[in-house]
ZALUMDREN-851665 format. One line per 10 residues: number of its first residue (from 1); their letters; for each residue x, y, z of C-alpha. Coordinates in Angstrom, 2 decimals, padded with zeros to 5 digits. Each point is the difference from the previous one (the first is absolute). Layout:
NUM = A = X,Y,Z  ...
//
This chain:
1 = XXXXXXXXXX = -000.89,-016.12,-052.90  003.41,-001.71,000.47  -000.01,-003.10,-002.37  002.37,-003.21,-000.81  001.25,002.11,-002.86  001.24,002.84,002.67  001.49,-002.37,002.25  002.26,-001.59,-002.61  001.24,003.14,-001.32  000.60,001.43,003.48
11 = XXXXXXXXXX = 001.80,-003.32,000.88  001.72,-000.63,-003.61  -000.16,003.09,-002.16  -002.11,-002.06,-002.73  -003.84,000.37,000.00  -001.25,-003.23,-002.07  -003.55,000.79,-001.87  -001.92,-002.68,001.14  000.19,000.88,004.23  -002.92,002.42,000.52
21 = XXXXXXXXXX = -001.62,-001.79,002.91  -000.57,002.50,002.88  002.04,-000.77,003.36  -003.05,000.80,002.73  002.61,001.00,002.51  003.32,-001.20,001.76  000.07,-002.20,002.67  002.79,-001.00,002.94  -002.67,-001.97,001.50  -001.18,-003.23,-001.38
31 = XXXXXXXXXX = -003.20,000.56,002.60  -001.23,003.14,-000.85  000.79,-000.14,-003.64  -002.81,000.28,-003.07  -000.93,-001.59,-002.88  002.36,001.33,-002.84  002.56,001.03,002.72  003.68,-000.01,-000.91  001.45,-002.05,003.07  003.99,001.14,001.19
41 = XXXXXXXXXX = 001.37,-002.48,001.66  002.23,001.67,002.68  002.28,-001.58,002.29  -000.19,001.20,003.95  001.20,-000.51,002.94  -002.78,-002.09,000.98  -001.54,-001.80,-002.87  000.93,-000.18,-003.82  -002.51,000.78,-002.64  001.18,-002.74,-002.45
51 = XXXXXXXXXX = -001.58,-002.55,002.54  -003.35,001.54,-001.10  000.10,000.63,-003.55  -002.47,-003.03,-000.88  -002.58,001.68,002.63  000.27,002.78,-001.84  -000.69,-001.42,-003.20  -003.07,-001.59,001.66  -001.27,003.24,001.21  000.13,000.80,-003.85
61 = XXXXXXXXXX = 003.18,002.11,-000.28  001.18,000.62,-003.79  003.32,-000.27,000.53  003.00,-000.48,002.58  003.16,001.72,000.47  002.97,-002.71,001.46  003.62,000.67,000.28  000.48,-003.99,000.58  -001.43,-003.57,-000.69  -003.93,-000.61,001.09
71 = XXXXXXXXXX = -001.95,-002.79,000.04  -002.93,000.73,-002.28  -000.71,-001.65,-003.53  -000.24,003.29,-001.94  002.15,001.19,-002.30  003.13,002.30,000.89  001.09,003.22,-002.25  003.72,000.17,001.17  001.44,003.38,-000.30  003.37,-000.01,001.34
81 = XXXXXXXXXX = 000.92,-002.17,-002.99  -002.47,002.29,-002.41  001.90,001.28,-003.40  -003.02,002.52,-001.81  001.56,-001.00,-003.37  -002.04,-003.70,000.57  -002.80,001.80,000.41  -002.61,-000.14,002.81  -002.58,-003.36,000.36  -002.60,000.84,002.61
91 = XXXXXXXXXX = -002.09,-003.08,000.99  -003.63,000.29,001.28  000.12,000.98,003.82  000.02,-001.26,002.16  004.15,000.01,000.32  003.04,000.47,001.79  002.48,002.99,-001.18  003.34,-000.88,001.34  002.51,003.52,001.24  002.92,000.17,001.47
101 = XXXXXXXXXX = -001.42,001.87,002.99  -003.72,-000.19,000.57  000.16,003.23,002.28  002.09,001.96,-002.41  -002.51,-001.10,-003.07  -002.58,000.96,001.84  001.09,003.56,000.52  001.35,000.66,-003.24  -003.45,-000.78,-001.12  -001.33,002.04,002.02
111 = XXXXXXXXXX = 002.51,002.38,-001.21  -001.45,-000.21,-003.61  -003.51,000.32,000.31  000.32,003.57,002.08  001.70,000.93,-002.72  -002.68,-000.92,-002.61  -002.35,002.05,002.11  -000.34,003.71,-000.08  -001.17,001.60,003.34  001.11,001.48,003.28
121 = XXXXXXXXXX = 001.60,-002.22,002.78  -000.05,001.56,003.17  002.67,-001.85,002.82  000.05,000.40,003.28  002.27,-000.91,002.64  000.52,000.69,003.98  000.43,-001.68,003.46  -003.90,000.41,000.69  -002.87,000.60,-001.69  000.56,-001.08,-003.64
131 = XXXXXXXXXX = -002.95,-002.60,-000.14  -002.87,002.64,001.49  001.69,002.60,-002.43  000.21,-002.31,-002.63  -004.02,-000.83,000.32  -000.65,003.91,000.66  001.82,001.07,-003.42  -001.74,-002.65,-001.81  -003.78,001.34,001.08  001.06,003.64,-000.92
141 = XXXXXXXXXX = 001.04,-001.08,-003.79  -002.25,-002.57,-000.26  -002.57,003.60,000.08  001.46,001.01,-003.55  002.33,-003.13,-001.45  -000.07,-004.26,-000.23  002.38,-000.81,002.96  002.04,-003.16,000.66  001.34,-000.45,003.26  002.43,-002.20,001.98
151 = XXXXXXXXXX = -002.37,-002.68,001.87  000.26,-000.31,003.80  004.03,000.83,000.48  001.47,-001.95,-003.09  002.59,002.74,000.09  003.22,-001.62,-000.83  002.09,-001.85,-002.74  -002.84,-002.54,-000.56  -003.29,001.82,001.02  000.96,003.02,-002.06
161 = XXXXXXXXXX = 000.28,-001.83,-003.07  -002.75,-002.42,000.42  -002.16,003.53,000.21  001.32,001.43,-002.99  -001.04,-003.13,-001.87  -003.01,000.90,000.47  -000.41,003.04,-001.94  -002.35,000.26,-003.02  -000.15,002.76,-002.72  -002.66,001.33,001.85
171 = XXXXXXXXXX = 001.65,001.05,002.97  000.91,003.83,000.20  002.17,-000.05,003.30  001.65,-002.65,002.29  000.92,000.77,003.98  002.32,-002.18,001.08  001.83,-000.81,003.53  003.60,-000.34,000.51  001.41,-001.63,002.68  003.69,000.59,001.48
181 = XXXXXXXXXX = 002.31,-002.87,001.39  003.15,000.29,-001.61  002.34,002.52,-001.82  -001.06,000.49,-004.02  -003.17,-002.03,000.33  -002.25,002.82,-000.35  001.87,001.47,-003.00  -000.53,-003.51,-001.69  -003.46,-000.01,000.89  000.19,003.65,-002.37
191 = XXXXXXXXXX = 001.77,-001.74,-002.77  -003.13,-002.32,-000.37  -002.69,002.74,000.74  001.15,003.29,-001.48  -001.58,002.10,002.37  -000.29,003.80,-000.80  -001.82,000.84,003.40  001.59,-001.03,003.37  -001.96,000.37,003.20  002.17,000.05,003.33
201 = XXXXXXXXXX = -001.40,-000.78,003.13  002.54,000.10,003.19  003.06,-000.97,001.21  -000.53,-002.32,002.80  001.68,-002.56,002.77  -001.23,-002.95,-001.67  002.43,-002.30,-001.76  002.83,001.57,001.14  001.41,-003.63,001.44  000.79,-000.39,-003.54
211 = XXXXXXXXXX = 000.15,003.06,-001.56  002.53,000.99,002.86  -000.95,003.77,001.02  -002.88,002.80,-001.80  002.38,001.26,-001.87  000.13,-003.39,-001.73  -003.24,-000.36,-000.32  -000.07,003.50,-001.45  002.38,-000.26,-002.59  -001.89,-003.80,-001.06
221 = XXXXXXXXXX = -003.54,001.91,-000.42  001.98,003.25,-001.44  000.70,-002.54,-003.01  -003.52,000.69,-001.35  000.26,003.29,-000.64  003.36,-000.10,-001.23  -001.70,-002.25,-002.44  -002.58,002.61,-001.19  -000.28,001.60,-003.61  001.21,003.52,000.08
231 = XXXXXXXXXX = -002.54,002.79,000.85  -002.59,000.44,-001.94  -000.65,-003.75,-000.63  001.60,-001.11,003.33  -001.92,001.30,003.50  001.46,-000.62,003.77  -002.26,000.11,002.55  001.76,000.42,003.33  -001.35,000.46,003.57  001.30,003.47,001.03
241 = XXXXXXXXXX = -000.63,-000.94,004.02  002.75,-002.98,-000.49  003.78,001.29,000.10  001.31,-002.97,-001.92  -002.86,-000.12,-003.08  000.45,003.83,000.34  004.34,-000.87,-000.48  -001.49,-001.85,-003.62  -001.12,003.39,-001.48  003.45,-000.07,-001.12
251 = XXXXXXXXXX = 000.36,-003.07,-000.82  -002.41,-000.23,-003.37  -000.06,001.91,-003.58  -003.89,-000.50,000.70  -002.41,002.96,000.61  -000.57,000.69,003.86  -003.16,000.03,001.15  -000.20,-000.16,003.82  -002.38,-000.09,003.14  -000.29,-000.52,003.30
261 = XXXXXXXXXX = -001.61,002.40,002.89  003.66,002.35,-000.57  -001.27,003.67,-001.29  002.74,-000.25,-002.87  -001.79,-003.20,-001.60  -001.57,000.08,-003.17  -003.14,-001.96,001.23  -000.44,000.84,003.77  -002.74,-000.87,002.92  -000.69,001.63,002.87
271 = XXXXXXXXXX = -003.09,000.59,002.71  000.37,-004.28,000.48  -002.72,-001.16,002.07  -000.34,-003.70,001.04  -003.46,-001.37,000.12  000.64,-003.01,001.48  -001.75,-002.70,-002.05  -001.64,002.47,-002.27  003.16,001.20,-001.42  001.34,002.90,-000.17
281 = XXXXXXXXXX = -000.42,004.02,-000.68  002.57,002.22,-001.65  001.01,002.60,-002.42  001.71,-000.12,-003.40  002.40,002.87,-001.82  001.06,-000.35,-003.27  001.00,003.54,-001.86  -002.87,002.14,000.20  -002.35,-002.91,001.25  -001.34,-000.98,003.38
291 = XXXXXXXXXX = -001.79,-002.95,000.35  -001.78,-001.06,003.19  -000.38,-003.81,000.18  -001.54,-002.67,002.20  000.85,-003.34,-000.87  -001.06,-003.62,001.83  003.29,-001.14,000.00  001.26,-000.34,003.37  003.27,001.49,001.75  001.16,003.34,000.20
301 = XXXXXXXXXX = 003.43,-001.64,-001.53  -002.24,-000.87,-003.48  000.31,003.77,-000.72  002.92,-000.75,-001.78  -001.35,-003.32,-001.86  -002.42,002.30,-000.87  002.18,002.96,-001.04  002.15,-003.17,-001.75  -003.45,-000.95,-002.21  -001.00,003.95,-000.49
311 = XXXXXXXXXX = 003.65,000.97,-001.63  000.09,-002.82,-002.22  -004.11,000.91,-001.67  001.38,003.47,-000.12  003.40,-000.99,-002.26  -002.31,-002.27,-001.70  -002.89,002.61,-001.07  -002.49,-001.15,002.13  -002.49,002.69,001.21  -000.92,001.35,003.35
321 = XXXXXXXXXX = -003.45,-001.49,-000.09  001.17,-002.84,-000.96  002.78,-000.60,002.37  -002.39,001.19,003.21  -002.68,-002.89,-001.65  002.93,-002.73,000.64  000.92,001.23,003.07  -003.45,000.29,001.69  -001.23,-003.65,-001.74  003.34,-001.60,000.30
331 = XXXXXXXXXX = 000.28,-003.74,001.12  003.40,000.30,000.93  000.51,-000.22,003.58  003.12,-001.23,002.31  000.90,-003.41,000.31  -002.13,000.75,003.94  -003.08,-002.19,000.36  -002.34,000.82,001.95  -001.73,-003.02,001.88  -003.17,000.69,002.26
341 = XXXXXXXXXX = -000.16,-002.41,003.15  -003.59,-001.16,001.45  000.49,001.27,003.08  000.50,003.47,-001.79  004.23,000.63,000.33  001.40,000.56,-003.13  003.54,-001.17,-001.79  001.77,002.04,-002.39  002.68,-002.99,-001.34  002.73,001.57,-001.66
351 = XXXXXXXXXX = 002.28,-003.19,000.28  000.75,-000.24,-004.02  003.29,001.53,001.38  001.84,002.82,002.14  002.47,002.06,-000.01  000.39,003.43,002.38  -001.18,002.11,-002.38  -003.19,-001.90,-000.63  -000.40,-000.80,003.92  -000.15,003.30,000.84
361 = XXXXXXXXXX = -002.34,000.76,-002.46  -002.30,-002.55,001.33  000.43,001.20,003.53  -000.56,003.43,-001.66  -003.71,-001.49,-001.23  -000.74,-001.77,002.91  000.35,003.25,002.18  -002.88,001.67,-002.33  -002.75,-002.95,001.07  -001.74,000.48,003.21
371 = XXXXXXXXXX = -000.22,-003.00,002.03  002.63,-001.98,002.10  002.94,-000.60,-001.59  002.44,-003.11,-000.25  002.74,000.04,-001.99  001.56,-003.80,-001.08  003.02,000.79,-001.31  002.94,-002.91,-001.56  003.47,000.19,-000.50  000.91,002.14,-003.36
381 = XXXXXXXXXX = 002.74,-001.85,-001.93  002.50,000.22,-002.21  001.01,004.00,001.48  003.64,-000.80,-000.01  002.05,002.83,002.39  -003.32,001.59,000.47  -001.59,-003.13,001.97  000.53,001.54,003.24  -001.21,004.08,-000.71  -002.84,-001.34,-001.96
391 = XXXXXXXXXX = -001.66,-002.37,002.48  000.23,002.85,002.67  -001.19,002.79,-001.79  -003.21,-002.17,-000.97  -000.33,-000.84,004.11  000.44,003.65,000.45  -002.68,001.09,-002.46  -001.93,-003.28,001.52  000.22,001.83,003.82  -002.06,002.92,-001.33
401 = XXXXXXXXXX = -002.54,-001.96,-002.03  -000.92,-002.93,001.66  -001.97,-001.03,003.56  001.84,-003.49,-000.35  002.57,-001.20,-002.16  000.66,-004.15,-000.79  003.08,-000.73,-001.57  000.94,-003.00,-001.80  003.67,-001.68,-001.09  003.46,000.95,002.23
411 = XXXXXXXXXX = 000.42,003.13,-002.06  -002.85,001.53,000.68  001.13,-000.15,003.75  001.58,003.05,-000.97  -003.19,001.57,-000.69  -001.09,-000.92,003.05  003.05,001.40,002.44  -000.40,003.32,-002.07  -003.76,000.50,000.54  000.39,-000.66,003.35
421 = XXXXXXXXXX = 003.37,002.70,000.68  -002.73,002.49,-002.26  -002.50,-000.42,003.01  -002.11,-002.78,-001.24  -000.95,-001.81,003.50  001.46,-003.15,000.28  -003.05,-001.89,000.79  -000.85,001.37,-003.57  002.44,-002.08,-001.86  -000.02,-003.28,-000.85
431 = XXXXXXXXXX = 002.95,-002.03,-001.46  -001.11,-003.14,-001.84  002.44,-002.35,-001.80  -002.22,-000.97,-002.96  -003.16,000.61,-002.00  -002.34,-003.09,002.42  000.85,001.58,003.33  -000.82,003.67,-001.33  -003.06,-001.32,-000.96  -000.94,-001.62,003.00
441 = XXXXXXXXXX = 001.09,003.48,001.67  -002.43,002.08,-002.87  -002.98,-002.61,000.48  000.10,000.57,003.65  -000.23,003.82,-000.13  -001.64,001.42,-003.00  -003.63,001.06,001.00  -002.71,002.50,-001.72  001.77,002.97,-001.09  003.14,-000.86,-000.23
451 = XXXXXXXXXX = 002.38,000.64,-002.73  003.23,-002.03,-000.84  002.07,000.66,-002.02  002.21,-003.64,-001.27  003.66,000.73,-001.81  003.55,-001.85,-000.69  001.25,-001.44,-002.73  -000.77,-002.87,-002.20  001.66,-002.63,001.25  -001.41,000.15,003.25
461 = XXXXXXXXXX = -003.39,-000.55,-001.83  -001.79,002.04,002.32  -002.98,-000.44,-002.19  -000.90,-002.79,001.99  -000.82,002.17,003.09  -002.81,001.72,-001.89  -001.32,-003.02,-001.71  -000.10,-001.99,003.52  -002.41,002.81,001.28  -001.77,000.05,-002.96
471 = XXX = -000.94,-003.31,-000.29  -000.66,-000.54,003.80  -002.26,003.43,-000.17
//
């Protein structure tokens, strides 16, 4: 495990003798940190973690990485000032090492100790879907191999090291997210993780406010296979139904592997049945192999999460059997809860988020469960040029699914005008300007059988709809 000894050689290039204390983990967090916790104190836009580095000395943190003055009587190793030929003093933790740049310490760190460890990192990137193939992947190797994984959706310049730190010698593989917000950060995110597999998952709308079109956004998630070993070591895994991760194939010196529901995909599915809230029914091909498959995990659109999870156990050596066994037991499931009312209507809250390609997969579930259906749908933000064509193609797809449609914030007024020009009755819609008044609209019309369906993104917080009816119920 990652001692005082590693840290100052990461941080210093001298590894004194008498450091071998074990660093339990890395923290951001003075609140969730644990005893023997190395504490980085980061400055945000919010809050600065200096102001907290006595807390996290009191929660029992070894030691404390500053990049200015703090106000805690412990000693202070400064190493912008460190020459090695004085020689290293370590004094007994707890203690304060002082950097330059507590983010950039922290990632060259993290930088180090992948490289100490010998084992297969597996990235992933993509507009949608990373996290649920991220958790899918994980259950498939976890059949044959020790797995780390990325916790929650600590994908970016912090999370992803803060999740490498936590790799023992006993780990055999690591699956890691990668998020996307601005040119090269993705390819940095490579230079600390040394992938040799990278998963792809699709091109999508979301983002492109800063990202500026999908080509953009393309050519940002293209950077991780372009940062791939060469083939054999190196392995791109692209989704052959997506015309820009399809564009990457050229992009990388990495081995393709692809899939998707296209007949010239390595790892294909067809015969897709949705089950509703059972899951779903399909078929496999791979070579001379068909595999027929049900699986609990909901949404004809998790075909390719699943096809995602299947390609990276077959790369990996995992067996049939024991890539079916994942897949039939797996936990994973979409960030959709499912919340059961007492006068029997049910919610399916997908409000973690939304863009149009994961609205109209909801819509696409909620038109496979029998019962009445209301769909609550928020504005999607952050689409950039495709604001307007995203919002109505999600009121179109809402027309043909839904009995009555609520929508919530001024954008999704555009949902709204293009259900209703798609033949949804007017008397059907419902234009709400915030998340207490589409409540009060829900409360009033949900009864025994019906299903709806609640989605926009986060900072709407449409969560609250759900838990109001769930705590009244």
């Amino acid at each position: 495990m990652l001692t005082l000894a590693d840290v100052f050689e990461a941080l210093s290039g001298v590894r004194p003798q008498a450091a071998s204390l074990v660093i339990s983990e890395a923290a951001v967090d003075s609140r969730q940190l644990i005893p023997g916790s190395l504490f980085v104190a980061l400055k945000g836009e919010r809050s600065d973690g200096h102001e907290f580095v006595r807390a996290a000395f009191e929660r029992g943190a070894h030691l404390a990485l500053v990049q200015r003055e703090v106000e805690v009587d412990r000693p202070i190793v400064d190493l912008r000032t460190f020459d090695p030929k004085n020689g290293l003093e370590v004094p007994p933790p707890p203690f304060c090492i002082r950097v330059e740049d507590t983010l950039l310490s922290l990632q060259k760190l993290a930088a180090y100790w992948r490289r100490k460890h010998d084992l297969r990192v597996i990235g992933i990137t993509g507009s949608v879907g990373k996290t649920t193939t991220k958790e899918l992947i994980a259950e498939v190797l976890a059949q044959r191999y020790r797995v780390l994984k990325t916790q929650g959706n600590l994908n970016n310049e912090i999370g992803l090291p803060l999740t490498l730190l936590r790799l023992t010698a006993a780990h055999q593989a690591a699956v890691l997210e990668m998020g996307f917000y601005v040119p090269g950060e993705i390819a940095f995110l490579c230079e600390i993780a040394q992938p040799q597999v990278g998963v792809i998952t699709s091109i999508g709308t979301v983002h492109v406010e800063r990202a500026g079109s999908q080509e953009a956004i393309a050519t940002g998630k293209s950077e991780l296979v372009q940062a791939l070993p060469p083939a054999p070591a190196g392995v791109a895994i692209l989704n052959w139904d997506d015309p820009w991760v399809r564009w990457m194939a050229d992009k990388t010196r990495a081995q393709l592997f692809t899939y998707g529901l296209d007949a010239d995909a390595d790892l294909r599915a067809d015969q897709i049945e949705g089950l509703g809230l059972k899951g779903i029914r399909f078929r496999l091909h791979f070579r001379n192999d068909v595999i027929h498959l049900r699986v609990p995990i909901i949404g004809r659109h998790s075909v390719h999460t699943i096809l995602r999870a299947v390609a990276v156990g077959l790369v990996m050596g995992v067996s049939w059997q024991e890539i079916i066994y994942a897949l039939q037991h797996s936990q994973s499931q979409l960030r959709m809860v499912t919340v059961n009312l007492s006068n029997g209507a049910m919610i399916l809250d997908d409000s973690y988020n939304a863009a149009p390609e994961s609205t109209l997969a909801a819509l696409n579930l909620l038109s496979e469960i029998n019962g009445r259906k209301i769909a609550v749908l928020g504005d999607m933000l952050e689409l950039g040029i495709y604001e307007k064509q995203g919002h109505e193609k999600v009121g179109m797809r809402a027309a043909e699914v839904a009995d009555t449609l609520i929508t919530v914030g001024n954008l999704a007024r555009m949902i709204a005008e293009s259900a209703r020009k798609a033949g949804l009755p007017a008397e059907k819609i419902h234009i709400t300007d915030g998340v207490d008044q589409a409540t009060d609209l829900l409360r009033g019309m949900l009864r025994e059988g019906d299903v709806a369906l609640v989605k926009g993104s986060h900072g709407l917080r449409m969560d609250r709809i759900a838990a109001a009816l769930e705590v009244e119920s």
